[in-house]
Backbone as JSON, one array per atom type, in Angstrom:
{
  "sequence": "XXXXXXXXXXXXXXXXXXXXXXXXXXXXXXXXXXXXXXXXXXXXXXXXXXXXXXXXXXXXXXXXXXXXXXXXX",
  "N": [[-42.33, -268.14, -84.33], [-44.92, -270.24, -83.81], [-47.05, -271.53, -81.05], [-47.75, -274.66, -80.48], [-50.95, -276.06, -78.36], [-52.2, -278.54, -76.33], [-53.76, -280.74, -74.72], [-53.99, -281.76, -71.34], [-54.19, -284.57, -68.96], [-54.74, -284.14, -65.64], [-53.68, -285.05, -61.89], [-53.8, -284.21, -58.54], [-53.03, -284.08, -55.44], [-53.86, -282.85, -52.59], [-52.88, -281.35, -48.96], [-54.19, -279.3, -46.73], [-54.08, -276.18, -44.99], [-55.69, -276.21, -42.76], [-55.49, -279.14, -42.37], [-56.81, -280.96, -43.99], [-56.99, -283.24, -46.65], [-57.29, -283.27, -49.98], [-58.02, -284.56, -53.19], [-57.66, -283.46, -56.58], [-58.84, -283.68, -59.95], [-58.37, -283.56, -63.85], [-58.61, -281.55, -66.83], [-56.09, -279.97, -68.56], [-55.41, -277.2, -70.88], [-52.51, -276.68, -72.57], [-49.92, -274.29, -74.01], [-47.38, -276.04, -75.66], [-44.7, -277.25, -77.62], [-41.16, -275.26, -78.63], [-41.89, -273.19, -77.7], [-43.57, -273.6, -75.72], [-45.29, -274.16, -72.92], [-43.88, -275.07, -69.56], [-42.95, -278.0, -67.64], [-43.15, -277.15, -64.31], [-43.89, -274.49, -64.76], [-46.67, -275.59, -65.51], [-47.36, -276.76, -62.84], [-47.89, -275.13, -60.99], [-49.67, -273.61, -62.13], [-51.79, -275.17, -62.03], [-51.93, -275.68, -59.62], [-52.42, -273.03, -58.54], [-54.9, -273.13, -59.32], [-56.6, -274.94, -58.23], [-56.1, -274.06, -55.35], [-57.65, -271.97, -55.7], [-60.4, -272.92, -55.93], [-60.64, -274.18, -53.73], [-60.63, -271.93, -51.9], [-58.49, -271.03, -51.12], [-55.07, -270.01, -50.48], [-52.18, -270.89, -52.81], [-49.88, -270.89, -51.36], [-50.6, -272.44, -49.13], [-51.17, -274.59, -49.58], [-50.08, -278.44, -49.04], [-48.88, -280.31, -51.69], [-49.41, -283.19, -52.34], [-48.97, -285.39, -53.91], [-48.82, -285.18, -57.68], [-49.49, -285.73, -60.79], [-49.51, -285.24, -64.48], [-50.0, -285.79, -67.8], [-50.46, -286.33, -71.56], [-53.66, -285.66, -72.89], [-54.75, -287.27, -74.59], [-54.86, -290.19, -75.82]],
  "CA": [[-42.83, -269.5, -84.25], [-46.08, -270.01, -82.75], [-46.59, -272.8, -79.89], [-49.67, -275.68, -80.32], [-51.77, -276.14, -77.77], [-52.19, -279.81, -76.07], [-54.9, -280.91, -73.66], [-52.94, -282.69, -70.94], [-55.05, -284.68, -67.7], [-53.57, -283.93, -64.07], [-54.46, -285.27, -60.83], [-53.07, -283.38, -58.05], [-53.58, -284.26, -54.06], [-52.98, -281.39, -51.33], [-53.18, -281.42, -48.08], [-54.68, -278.07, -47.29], [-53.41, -275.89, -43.85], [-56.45, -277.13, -42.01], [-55.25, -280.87, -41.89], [-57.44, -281.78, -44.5], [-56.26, -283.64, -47.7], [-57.82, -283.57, -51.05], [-57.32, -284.6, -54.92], [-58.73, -282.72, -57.6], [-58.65, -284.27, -61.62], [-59.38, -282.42, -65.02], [-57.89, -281.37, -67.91], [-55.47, -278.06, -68.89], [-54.9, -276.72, -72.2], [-51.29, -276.06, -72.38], [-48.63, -274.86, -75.11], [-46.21, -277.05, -76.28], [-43.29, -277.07, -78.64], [-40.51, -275.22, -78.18], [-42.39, -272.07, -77.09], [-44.78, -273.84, -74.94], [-44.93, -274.01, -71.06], [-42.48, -275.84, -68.53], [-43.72, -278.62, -66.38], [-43.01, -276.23, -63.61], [-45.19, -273.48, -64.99], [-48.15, -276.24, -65.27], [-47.19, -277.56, -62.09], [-47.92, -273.79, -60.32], [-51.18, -273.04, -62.74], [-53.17, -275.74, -61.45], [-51.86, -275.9, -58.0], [-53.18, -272.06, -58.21], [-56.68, -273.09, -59.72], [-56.74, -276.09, -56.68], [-56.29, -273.53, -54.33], [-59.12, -271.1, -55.85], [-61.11, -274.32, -55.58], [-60.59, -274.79, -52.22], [-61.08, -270.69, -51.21], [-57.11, -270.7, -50.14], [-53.78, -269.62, -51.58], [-51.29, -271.74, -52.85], [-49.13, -271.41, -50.37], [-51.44, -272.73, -48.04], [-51.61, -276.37, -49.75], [-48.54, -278.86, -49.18], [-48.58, -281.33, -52.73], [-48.4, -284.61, -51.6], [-48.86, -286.04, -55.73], [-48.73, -284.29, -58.87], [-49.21, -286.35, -62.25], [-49.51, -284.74, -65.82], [-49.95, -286.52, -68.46], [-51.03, -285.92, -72.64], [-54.82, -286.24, -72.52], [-55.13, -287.98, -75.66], [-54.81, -291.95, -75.81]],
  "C": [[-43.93, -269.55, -83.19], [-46.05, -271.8, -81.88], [-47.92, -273.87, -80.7], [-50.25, -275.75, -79.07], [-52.32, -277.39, -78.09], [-52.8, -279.83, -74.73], [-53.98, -281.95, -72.84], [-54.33, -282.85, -69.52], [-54.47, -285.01, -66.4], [-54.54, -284.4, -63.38], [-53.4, -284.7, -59.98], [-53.85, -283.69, -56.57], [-52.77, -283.59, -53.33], [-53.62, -281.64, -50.06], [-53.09, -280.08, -47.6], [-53.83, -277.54, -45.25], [-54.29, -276.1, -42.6], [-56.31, -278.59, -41.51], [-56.24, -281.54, -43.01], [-56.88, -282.06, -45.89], [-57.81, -283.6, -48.99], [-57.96, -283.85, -52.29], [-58.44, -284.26, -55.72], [-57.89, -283.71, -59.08], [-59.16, -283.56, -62.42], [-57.96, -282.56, -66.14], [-57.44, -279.99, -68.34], [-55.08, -278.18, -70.35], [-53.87, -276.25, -72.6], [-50.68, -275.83, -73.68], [-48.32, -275.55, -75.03], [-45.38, -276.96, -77.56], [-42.27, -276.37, -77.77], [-40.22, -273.51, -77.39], [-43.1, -272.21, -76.13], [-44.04, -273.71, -73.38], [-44.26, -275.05, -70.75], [-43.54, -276.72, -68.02], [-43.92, -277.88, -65.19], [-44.27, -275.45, -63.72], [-46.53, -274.42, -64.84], [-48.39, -276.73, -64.02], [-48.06, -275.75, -61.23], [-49.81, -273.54, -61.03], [-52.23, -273.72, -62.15], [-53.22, -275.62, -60.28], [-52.89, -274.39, -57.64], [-54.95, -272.3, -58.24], [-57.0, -274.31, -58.35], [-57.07, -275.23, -55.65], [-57.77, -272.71, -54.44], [-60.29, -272.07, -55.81], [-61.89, -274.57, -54.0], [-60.87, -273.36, -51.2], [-59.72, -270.41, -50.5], [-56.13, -270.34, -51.15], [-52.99, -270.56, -51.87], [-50.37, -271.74, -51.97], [-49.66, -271.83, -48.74], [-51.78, -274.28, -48.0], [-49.96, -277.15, -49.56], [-48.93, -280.3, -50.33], [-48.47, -282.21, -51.92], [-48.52, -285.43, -53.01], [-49.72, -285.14, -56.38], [-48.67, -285.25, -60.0], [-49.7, -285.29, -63.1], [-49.23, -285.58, -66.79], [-50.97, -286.06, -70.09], [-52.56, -286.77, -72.17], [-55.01, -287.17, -73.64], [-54.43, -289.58, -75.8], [-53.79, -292.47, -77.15]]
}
């Protein structure tokens, strides 16, 4: 069984190990069904691409909000 693939639009605000806070927005292309990815797993993918963003590692940002949500209306 193959998965679909669903455009979902996150906003995500970190406060980075400098003291400085920032929120990034966009859109990820994720599986879905009952092969697709976890909230979890999407929750980790972007936080990683945030950090490569920002020139730091993920464990270098502390979440302070996380939404996900289907991009489509």
């Amino acid at each position: 069984m193959t998965s679909a693939v669903t455009s979902f639009h996150y906003v995500m605000t970190v406060h980075t190990s400098g003291g400085h806070f920032a929120t990034f927005n966009g859109a990820a292309d994720l599986p879905t069904g009952p092969q697709g990815a976890t909230r979890a797993e999407a929750f980790e993918q972007i936080r990683a691409v945030v950090a490569r963003e920002l020139g730091m590692k993920a464990d270098q940002l502390a979440v302070q909000f996380f939404s996900i949500d289907p991009n489509q209306l």
